[in-house]
Backbone as a printed PyTorch tensor [residue, N CA C, xyz], in Angstrom:
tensor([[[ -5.0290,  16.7170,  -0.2390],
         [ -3.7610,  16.2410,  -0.7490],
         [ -3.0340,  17.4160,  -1.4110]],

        [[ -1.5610,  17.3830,  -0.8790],
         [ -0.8660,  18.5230,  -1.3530],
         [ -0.8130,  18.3590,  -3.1840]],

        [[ -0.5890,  19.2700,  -3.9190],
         [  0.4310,  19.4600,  -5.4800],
         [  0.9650,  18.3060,  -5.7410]],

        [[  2.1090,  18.1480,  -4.6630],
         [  3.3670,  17.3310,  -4.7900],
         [  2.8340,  15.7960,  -4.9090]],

        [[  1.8140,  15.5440,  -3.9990],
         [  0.6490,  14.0910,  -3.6710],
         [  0.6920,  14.0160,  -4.9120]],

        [[ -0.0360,  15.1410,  -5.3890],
         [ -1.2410,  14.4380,  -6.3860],
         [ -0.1550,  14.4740,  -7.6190]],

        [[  0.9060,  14.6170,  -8.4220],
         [  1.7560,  14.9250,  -9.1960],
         [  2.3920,  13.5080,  -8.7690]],

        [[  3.1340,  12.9780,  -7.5980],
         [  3.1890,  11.8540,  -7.4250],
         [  2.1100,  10.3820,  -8.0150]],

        [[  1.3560,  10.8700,  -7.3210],
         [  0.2240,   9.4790,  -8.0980],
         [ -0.2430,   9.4600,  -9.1850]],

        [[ -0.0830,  10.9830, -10.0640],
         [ -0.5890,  10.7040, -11.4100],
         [  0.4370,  10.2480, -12.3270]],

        [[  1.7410,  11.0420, -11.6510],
         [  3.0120,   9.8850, -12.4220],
         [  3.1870,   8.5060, -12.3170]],

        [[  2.5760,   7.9260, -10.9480],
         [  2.9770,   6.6230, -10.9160],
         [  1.7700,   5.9260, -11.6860]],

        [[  0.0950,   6.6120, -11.4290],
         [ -1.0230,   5.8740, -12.5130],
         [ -0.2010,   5.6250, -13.7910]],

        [[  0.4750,   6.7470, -14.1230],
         [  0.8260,   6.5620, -15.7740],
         [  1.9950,   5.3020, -15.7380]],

        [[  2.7550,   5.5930, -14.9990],
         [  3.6710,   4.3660, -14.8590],
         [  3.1200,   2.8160, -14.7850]],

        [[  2.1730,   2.9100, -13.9150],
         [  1.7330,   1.6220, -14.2430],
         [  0.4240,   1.1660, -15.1620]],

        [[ -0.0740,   1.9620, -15.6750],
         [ -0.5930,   1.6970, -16.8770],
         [  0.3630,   1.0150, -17.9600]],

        [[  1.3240,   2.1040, -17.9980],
         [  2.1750,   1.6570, -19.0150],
         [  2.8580,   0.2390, -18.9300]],

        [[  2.8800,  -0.0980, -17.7670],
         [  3.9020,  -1.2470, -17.5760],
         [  3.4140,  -2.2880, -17.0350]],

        [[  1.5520,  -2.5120, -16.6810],
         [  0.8780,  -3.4620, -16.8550],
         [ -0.4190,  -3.9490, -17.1880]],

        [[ -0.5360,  -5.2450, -17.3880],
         [ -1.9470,  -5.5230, -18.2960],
         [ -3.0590,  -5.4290, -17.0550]],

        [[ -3.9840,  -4.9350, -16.8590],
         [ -4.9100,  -4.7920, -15.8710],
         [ -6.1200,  -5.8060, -15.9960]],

        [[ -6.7190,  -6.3120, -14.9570],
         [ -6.5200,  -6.7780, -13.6250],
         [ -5.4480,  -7.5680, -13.5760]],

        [[ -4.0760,  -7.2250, -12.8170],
         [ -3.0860,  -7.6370, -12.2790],
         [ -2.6510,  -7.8100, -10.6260]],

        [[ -1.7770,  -8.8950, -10.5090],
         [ -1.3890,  -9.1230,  -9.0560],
         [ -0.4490,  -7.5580,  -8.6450]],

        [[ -0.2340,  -7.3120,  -7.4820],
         [ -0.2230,  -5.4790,  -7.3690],
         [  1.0340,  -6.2770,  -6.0870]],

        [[  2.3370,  -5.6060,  -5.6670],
         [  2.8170,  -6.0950,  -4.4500],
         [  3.0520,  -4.8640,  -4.0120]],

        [[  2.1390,  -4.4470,  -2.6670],
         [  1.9100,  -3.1530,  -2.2740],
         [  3.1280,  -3.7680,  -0.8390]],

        [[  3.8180,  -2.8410,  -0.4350],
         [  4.9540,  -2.8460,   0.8000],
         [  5.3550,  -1.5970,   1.5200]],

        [[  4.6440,  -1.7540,   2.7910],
         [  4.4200,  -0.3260,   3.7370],
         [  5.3310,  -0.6250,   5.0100]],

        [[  5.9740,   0.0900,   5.9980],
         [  6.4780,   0.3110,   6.6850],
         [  5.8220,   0.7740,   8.1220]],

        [[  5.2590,   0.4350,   8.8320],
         [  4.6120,   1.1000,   9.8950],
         [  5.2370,   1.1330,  11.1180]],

        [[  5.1920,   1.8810,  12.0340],
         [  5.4820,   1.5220,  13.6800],
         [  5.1820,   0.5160,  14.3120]],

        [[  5.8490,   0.1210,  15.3140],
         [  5.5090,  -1.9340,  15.3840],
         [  4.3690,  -1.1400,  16.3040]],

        [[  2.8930,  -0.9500,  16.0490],
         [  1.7710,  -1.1150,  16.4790],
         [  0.8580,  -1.5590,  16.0710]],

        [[  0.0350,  -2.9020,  16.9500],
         [ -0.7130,  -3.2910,  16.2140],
         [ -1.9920,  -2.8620,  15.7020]],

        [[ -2.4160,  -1.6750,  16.2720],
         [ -3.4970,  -0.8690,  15.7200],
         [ -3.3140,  -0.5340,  14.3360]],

        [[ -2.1820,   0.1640,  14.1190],
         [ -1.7550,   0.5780,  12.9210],
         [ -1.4030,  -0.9350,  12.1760]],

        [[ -0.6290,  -1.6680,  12.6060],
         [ -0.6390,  -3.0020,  11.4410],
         [ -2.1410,  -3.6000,  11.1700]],

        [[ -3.0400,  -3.5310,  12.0110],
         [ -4.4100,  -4.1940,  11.3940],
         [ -4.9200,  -3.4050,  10.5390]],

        [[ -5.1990,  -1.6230,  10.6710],
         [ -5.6610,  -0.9510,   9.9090],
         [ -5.2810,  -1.1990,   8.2820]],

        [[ -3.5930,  -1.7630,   8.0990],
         [ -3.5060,  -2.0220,   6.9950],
         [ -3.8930,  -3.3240,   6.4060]],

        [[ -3.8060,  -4.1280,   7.2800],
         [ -4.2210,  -5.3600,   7.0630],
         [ -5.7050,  -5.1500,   6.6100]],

        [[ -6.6720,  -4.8140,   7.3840],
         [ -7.9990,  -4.1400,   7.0480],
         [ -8.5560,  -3.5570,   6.0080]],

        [[ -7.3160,  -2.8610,   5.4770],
         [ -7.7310,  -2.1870,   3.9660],
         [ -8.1400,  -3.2120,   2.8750]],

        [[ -7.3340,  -4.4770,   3.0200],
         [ -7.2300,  -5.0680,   2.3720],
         [ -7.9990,  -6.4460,   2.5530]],

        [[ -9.3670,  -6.6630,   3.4370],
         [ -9.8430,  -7.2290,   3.5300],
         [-10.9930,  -7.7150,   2.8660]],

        [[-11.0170,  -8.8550,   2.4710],
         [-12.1450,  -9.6200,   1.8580],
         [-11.8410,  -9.3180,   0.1300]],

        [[-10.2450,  -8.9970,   0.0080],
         [ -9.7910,  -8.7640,  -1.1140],
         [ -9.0080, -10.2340,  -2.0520]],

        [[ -8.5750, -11.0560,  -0.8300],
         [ -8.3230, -12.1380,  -1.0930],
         [ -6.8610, -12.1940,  -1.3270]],

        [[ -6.1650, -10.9590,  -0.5270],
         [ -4.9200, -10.6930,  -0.6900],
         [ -3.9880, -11.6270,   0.5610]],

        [[ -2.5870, -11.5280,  -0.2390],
         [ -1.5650, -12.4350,   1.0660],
         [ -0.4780, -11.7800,   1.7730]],

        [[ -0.7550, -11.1290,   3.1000],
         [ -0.0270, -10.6270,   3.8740],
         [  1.3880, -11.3260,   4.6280]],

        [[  1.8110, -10.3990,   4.5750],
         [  3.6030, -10.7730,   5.4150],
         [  3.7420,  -9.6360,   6.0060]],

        [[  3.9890, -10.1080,   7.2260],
         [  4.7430,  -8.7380,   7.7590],
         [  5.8250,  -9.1520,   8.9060]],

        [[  6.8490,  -8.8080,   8.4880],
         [  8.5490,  -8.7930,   9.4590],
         [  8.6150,  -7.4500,  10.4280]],

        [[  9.0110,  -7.8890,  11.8770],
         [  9.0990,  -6.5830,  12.3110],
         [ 10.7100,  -6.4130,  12.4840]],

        [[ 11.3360,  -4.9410,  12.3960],
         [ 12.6380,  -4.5800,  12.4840],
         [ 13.5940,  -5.3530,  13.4670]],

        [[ 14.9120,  -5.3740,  13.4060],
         [ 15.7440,  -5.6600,  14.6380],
         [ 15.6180,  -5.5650,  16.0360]],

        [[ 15.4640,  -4.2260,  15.9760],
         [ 14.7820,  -3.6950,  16.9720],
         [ 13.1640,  -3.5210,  17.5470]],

        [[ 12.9250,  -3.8650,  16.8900],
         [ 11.4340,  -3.8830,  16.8090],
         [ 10.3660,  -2.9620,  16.8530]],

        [[ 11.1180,  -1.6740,  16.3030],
         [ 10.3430,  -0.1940,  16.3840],
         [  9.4420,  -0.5180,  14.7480]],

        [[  9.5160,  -0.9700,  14.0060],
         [  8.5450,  -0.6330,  12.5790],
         [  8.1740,  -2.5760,  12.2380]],

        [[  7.5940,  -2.3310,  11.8930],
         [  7.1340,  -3.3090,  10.9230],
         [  6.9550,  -3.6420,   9.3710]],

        [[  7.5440,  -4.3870,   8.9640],
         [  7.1770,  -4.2690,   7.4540],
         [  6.2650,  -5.2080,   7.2290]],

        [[  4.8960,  -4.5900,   6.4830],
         [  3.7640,  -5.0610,   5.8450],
         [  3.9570,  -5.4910,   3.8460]],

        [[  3.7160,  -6.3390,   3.7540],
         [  3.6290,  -6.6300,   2.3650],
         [  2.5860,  -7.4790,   1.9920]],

        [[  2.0650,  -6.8840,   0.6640],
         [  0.3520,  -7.3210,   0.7170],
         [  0.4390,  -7.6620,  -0.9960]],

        [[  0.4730,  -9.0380,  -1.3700],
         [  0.3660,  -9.0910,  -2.6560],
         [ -1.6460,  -9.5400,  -2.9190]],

        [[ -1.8600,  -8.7160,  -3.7860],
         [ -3.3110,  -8.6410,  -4.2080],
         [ -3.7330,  -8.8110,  -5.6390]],

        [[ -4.5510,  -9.1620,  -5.9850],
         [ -5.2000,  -8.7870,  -7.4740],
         [ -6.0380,  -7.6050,  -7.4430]],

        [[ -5.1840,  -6.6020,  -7.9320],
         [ -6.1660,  -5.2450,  -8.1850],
         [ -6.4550,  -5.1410,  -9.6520]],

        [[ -7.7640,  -4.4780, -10.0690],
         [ -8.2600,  -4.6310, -11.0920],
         [ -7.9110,  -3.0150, -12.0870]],

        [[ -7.1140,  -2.1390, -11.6230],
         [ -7.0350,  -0.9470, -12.2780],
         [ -5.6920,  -0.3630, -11.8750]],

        [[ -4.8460,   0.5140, -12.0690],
         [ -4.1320,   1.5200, -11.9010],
         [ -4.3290,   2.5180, -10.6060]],

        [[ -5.8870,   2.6770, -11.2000],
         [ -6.5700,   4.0560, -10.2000],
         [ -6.7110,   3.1880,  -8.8520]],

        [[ -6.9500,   1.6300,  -8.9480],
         [ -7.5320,   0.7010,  -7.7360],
         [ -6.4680,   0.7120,  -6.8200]],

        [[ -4.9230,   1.2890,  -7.3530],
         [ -4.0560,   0.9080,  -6.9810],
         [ -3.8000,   2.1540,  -6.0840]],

        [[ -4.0810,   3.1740,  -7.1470],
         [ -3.4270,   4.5450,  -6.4150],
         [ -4.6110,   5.0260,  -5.3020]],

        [[ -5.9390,   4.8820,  -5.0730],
         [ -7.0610,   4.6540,  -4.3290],
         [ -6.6990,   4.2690,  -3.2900]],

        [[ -6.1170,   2.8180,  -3.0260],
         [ -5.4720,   2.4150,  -1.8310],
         [ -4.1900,   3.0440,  -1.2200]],

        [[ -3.3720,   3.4290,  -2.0640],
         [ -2.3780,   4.2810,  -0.9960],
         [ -2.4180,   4.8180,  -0.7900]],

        [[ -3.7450,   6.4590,  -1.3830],
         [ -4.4290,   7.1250,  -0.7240],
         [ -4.7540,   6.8160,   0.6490]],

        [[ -5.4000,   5.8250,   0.5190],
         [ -6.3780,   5.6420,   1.7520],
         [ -5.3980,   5.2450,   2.7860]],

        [[ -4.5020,   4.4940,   2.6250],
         [ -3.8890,   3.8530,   3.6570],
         [ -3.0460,   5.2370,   4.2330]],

        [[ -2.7210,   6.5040,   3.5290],
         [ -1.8890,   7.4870,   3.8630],
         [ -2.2650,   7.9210,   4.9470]],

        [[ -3.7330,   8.1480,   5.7440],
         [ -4.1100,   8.3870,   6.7130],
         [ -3.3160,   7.6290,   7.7920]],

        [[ -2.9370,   6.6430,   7.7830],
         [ -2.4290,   5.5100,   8.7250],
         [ -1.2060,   6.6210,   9.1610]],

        [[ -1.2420,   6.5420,  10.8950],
         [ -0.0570,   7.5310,  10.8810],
         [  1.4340,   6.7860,  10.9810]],

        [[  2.3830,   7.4550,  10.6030],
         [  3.6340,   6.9120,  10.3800],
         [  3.7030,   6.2390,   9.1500]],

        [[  2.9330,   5.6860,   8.8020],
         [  3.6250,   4.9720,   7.2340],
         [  4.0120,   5.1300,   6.4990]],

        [[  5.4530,   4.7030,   5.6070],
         [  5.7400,   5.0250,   5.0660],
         [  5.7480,   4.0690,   3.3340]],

        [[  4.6940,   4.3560,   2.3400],
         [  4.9760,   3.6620,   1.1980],
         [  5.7060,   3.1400,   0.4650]],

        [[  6.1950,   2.0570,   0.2560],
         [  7.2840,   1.5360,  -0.8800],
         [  7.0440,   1.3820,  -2.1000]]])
């Protein structure tokens, strides 16, 4: 992970420390290419988490929007997962 990554997620850990009581509901919202390889992988991350997925695909139907409301139990639980999901190619985090 570049500088810029990691300067990103330690601002946003602090951000949401600050601005919620932990274990909290988390509404994570990603953007992917309408493929379904790539939409399960995210769906996948989030499995056996007990989370509730939506996902709309574009006008056109080139991206998909994924939205995953969850109970995550930390800050770090939070920034952990968009790590992980960053591998996913094309996505873009909200």
């Amino acid at each position: 992970m570049d500088k810029k990554s990691e300067e990103f997620y330690e601002r946003l850990k602090q951000e949401l420390i600050a601005s919620t009581l932990w274990p909290a509901e988390y509404l994570f919202k990603f953007i992917v290419p309408t493929d379904q390889n790539k939409i399960l992988q995210v769906e996948d991350a989030f499995n056996g988490m007990g989370a509730v997925i939506e996902t709309t695909q574009s006008k056109k139907g080139t991206y998909t929007s994924v939205s995953v409301n969850v109970r995550m139990q930390s800050a770090q639980a939070v920034i952990d997962k968009y790590i992980e999901l960053s591998s996913v190619e094309g996505i873009i985090s909200l």
